[in-house]
Structures are given as structure tokens and as C-alpha cells.
C-alpha positions in Angstrom: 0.0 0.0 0.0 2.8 2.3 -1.0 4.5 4.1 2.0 1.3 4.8 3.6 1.3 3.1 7.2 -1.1 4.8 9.3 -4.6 5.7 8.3 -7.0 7.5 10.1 -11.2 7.6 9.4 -14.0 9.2 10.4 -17.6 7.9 9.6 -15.9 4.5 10.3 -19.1 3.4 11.4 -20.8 4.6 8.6 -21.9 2.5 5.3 -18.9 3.5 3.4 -16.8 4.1 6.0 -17.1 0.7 7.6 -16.1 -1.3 4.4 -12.9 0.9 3.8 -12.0 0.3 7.2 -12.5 -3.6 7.2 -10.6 -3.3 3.7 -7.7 -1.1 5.0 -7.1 -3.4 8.3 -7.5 -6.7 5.9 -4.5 -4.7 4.0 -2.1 -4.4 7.1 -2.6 -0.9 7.7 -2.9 0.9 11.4 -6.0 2.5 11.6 -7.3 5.0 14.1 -11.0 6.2 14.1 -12.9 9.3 15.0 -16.6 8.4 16.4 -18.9 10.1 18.4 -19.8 9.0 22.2 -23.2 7.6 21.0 -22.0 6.0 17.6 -23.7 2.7 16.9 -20.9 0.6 15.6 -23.0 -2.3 14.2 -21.3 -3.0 11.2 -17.4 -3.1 12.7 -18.6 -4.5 16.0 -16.2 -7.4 14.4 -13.1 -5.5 14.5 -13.2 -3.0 16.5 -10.8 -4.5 18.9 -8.2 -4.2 16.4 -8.7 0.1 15.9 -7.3 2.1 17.8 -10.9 4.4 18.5 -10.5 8.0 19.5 -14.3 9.7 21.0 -14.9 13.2 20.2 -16.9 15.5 18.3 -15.9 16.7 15.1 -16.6 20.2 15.8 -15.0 20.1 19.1 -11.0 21.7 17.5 -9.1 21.4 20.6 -9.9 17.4 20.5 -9.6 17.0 17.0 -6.3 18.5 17.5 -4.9 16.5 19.9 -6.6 13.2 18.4 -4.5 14.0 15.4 -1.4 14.8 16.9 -1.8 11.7 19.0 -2.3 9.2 16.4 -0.4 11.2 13.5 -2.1 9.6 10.9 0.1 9.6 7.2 -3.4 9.7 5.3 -6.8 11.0 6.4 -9.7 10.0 4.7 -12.9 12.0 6.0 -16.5 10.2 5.3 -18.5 11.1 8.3 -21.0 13.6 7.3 -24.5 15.2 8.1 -26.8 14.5 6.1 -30.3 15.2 5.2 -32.5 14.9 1.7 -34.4 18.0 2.4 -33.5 19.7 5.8 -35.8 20.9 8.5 -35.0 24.4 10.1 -33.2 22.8 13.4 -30.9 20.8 11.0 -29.0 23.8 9.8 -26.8 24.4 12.4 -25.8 20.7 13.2 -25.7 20.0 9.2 -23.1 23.2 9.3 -21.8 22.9 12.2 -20.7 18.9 10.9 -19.9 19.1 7.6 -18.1 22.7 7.2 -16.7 23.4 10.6 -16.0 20.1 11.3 -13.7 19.7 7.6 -12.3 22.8 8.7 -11.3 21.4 12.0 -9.8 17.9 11.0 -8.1 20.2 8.2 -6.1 22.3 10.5 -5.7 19.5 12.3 -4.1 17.2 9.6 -1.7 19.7 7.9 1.2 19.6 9.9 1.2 15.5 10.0 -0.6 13.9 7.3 0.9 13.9 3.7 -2.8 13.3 2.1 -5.9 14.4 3.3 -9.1 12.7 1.3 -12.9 14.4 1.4 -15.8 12.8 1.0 -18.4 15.0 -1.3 -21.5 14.1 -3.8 -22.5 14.2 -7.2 -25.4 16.0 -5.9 -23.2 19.1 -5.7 -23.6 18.9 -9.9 -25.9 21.1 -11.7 -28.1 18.8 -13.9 -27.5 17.4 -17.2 -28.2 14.9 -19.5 -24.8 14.3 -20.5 -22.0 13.2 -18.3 -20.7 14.9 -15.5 -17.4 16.1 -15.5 -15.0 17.5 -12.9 -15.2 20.8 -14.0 -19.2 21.0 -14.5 -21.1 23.8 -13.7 -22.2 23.5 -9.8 -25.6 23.9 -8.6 -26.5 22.2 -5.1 -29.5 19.7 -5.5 -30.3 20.8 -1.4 -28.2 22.5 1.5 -26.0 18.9 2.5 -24.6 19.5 -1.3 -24.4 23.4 -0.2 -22.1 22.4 2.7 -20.6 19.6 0.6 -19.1 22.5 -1.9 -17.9 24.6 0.9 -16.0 21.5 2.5 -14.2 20.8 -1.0 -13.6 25.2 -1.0 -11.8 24.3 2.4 -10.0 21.7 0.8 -8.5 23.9 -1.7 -7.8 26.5 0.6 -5.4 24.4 2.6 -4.2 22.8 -0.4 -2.9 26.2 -2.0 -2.2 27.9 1.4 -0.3 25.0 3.8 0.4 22.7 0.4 -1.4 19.7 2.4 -2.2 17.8 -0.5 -6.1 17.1 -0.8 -8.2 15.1 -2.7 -11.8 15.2 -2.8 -13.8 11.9 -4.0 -17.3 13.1 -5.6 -19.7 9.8 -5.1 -22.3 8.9 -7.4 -24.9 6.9 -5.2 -23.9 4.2 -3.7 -25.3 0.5 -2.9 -24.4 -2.3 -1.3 -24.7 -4.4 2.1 -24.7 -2.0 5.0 -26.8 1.0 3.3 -28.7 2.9 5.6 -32.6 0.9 5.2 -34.4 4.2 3.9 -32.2 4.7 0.5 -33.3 3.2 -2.4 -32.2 -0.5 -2.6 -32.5 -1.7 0.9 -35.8 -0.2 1.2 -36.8 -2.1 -2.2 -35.3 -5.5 -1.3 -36.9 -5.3 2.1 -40.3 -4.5 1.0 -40.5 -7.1 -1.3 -38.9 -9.9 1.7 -41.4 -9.0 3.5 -44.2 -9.1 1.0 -45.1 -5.5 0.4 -45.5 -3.8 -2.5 -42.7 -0.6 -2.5 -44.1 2.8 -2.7 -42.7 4.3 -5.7 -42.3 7.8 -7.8 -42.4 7.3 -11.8 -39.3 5.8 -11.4 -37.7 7.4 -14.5 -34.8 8.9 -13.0 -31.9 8.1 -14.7 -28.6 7.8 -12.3 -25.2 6.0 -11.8 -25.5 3.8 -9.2 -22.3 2.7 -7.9 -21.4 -1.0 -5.8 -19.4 -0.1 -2.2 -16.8 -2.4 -2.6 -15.5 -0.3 -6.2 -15.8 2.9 -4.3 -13.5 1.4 -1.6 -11.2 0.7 -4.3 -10.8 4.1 -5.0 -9.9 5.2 -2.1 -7.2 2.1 -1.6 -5.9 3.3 -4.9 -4.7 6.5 -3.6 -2.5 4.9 -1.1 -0.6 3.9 -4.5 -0.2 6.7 -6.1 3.0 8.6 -5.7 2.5 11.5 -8.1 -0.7 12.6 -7.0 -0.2 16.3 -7.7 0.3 19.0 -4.8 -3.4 20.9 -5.5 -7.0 20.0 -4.8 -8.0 17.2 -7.0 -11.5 16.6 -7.2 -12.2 12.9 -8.8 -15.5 11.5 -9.4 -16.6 8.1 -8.3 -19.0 6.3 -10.3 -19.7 3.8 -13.0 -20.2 6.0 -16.0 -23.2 4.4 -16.9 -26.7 5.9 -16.2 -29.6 2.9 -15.3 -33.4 4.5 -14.6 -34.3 4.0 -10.7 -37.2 1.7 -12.8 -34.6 -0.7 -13.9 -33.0 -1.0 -10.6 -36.0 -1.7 -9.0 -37.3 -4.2 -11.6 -33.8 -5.8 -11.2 -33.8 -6.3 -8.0 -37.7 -7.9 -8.2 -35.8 -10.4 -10.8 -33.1 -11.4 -8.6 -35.5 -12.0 -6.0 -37.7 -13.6 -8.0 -41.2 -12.3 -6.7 -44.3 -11.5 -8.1 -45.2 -8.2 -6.5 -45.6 -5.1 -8.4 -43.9 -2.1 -7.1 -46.8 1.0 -6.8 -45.4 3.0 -9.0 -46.1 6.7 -9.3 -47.4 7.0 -5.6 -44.7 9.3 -4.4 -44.1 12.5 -5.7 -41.1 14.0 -7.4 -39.1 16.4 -5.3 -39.7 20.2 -7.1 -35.9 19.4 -7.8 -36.0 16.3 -9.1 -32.5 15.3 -10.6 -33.8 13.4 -13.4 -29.9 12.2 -14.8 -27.2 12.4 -12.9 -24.0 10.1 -14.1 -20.3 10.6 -14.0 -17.6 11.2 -16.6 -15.2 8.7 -15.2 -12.2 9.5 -17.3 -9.8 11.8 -14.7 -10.2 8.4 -11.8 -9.1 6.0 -14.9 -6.1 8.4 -15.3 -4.5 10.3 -11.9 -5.5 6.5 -10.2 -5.7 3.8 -12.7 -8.9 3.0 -11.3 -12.4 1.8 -12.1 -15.5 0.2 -11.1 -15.5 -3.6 -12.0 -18.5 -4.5 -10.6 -21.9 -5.2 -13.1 -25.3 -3.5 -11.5 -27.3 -7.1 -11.3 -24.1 -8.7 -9.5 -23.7 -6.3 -7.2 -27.7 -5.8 -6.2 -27.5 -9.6 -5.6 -25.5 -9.2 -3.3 -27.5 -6.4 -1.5 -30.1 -8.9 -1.4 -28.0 -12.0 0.3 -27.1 -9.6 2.8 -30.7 -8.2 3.1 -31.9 -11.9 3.7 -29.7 -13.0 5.8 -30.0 -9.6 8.3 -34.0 -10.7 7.8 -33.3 -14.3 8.9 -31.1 -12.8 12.0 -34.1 -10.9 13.5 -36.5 -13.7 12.4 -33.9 -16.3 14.8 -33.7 -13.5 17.7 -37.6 -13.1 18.1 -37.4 -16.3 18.2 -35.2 -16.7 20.9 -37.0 -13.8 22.5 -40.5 -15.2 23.3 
């Protein structure tokens, strides 16, 4: 993993976070982790005894600071985030207060130790368009989590150009696989049809790039092989390339589990905002990383759905147990 040794993470406990870090400690690295007090670490309950796990706030500087210069970490990779589809009017200041502040803080924080510092943004900071997304495409937040996401990759450039911490920022197209938070997308589809109800669905014509965990955890390994990574901001989409309609997915995912009920389409609304195509011109990762996603949509929703059943069976077995 080139001369990368020490790694440290926050949103560890998170759905991305959690594969990279099982993938990073499967590679021999030493990682440290940032969580909250209250964190539920459910999906690295299995090694956590083998991370080195610091408590604190991200907002709080003065233990960010000292985390940092306690563990000094050669590479940061920052995923923990705030997020919300459409925020309520006591989310701003947390969403802010996380996601802006908080960058800020582990970015002062890193620059006199770490030798790469990697964001975490989202393609929803793009403005529309029916052709793919590049880099450099006009900008126009889909809600105020992309607003704070473009502010966090501004910080990123600012300490790039003014303390030459070299900084990468990963723009994720949306992601699937085991672990995803139930409400998003494919979990709730595979669910619902488990458990024999029909999912409540808009038209379903959205056309996005849908990308498998385990590729975007790829991209982020492949940085800790690059030695010429450029002393700047880099901003790097992370997707497939390929646009599928949220229709297809869904009707995929009824094949694979090969069941009979009809998804109730047209039942939600669209957001006013609706980003109707949304995928990623993946050119710049192919060429600064050598890197690109491997796995096909209908292998990768299969596996959603073997971990979806076999999380179902768990509960099934432990109410079991319970009465």
C-alpha cells in the first residue's frame, strides 16, 4: 500500500466508512477512528478491537487537534458527514456545524502531519444534465447537504494552496451495497419485497449512476498507491459511468429476488428538484488512479439482497429466541 502506514477515518461506522475500514485493516494498515460517544458501531462490531478508537466531536478543535497529533495519521480519509434529503430548520446548524466546521477542523488539524488528506463529497453538488458529468461541470447544489458539501471541497483547496497539504476530494455517485442505511433506495426495495409489500414508488424514470461499495473502496485504496498525486486540490469522481433508470433498478432487483409483487409505481411525488440524470464522466479516476469500477449492476444488487436476507433471517432467529 505504498509508503502509507497509518490511516486515520472518520464515519468508520458509517456504510462506506465501515467497508474501507475492514478493507484497509485486511490490508495491514494501522487505523485509528474518529466516532462520536453515542455512535452505533454495528457494522465493525467485528473488528473493532483491532482500531485504535478516539471519542470526540468533530466540531469540538481542541480534541480533533490532539486526536490528530496523537495518532499522526500519514493519510486522512474523511467520510462522516450530516446528512439530510431535504432539511428541516433545526438541522442547519448541526448539518453546518458537521460538515463545514468540522472539515475545517480535522483540516487544521491534519496539515502539519498527514501527507494526504481525502474528502468525501457528492455528485449531488452537480448542476443537472443529460450528458456526463465532469469534474469541472457547472455546480448547482441539488439541497443545503450539497451546499455544505461545496464549501468542504472550497476548504479543501484552501489548505491545499495555502499550507500545500495535499487534498483530494472523492465526488460519489450513489452508492449500494450491504450496509446502506434501510431508507435509501435498494435496501428499502429489497426489504419490502422480503417482507411481501408492495414498494411505494415515484415514476421511477430517473436516470442515475448507481455505484457497488466495494468499487468505491477501491478508489480510495488506490490513492495509497499513487505517488505522483499532484500538490493541489483534485476533485475525482466516483461512479460507473453508466446511467440505469431507478425503474430498472427496482425491476432488477424484483428479478433477482424472483417475486411477483408489483412495485406501486407513481405513488410518491417528485421532489420540485428532481434530478432526473445524474452520471459521471469517469475519465480523470481511470487516469490520476488507474482506477475503475468492476463491478456489473445485477451482480452487485445480488448481493445487497443476500445480505438483506440474511440480516432478515437474524431478527427472524432472535424473536425467536425472545419469546
Amino acid at each position: 500500500m505504498g509508503n502509507y502506514k497509518k490511516v486515520f477515518i472518520t464515519g468508520a461506522a458509517g456504510f462506506i466508512g465501515s467497508h474501507l475500514t475492514k478493507k484497509l485493516l485486511q490490508e495491514g494498515l494501522e487505523v485509528g477512528i474518529l466516532k462520536r460517544e453515542q455512535s452505533n458501531v454495528w457494522r465493525i462490531k467485528d473488528v473493532i478491537d483491532k482500531i485504535r478508537v478516539y471519542n470526540a466531536d468533530l466540531r469540538d478543535n481542541y480534541k480533533i487537534s490532539k486526536i490528530i497529533s496523537d495518532f499522526g495519521p500519514d493519510i486522512v480519509f474523511h467520510l462522516a458527514t450530516y446528512y439530510s434529503v431535504g432539511h428541516t430548520s433545526g438541522e442547519i446548524v448541526p448539518m453546518i456545524e458537521s460538515n463545514v466546521l468540522g472539515t475545517v477542523n480535522l483540516l487544521e488539524a491534519s496539515k502539519e502531519s498527514a501527507r494526504l488528506f481525502v474528502n468525501t463529497s457528492s455528485s449531488f453538488v452537480y448542476k443537472e444534465s443529460a450528458s456526463k458529468l465532469r469534474e469541472n461541470s457547472p455546480l448547482s447544489p441539488f439541497n443545503l447537504y450539497a451546499l455544505t458539501k461545496i464549501q468542504a471541497e472550497q476548504a479543501c483547496a484552501f489548505y491545499a494552496e495555502t499550507y500545500g497539504l495535499k487534498t483530494v476530494t472523492f465526488r460519489i455517485f450513489p452508492p449500494y451495497g450491504p450496509g446502506d442505511h434501510e431508507r435509501r433506495l435498494v435496501p428499502y426495495t429489497i426489504n419490502s419485497l422480503l417482507n411481501g409489500d408492495r414498494p411505494k414508488m415515484t415514476t421511477g424514470n430517473q436516470r442515475w449512476d448507481f455505484i457497488f461499495v466495494d468499487d468505491i473502496v477501491a478508489a480510495y485504496l488506490s490513492l495509497l498507491s499513487v505517488s505522483d498525486l499532484p500538490n493541489k486540490h483534485e476533485v475525482i469522481n466516483v461512479g460507473t459511468g453508466v446511467a440505469v433508470s431507478v425503474r430498472e433498478v427496482v425491476m432488477m432487483i424484483k428479478d433477482i429476488i424472483g417475486c411477483e409483487i408489483e412495485p406501486d409505481w407513481g405513488v410518491i411525488p417528485h421532489r420540485d428538484n428532481e434530478m432526473w440524470s445524474l452520471f459521471a464522466d469517469i475519465k480523470k479516476a481511470r487516469m490520476l488512479l488507474g482506477w475503475r469500477s468492476t463491478t456489473p449492476l445485477k451482480a452487485g444488487l445480488a448481493l445487497t439482497v443476500k445480505w438483506c436476507e440474511e440480516i432478515l433471517e437474524q431478527k427472524k432467529e432472535n424473536a425467536t429466541r425472545s419469546h
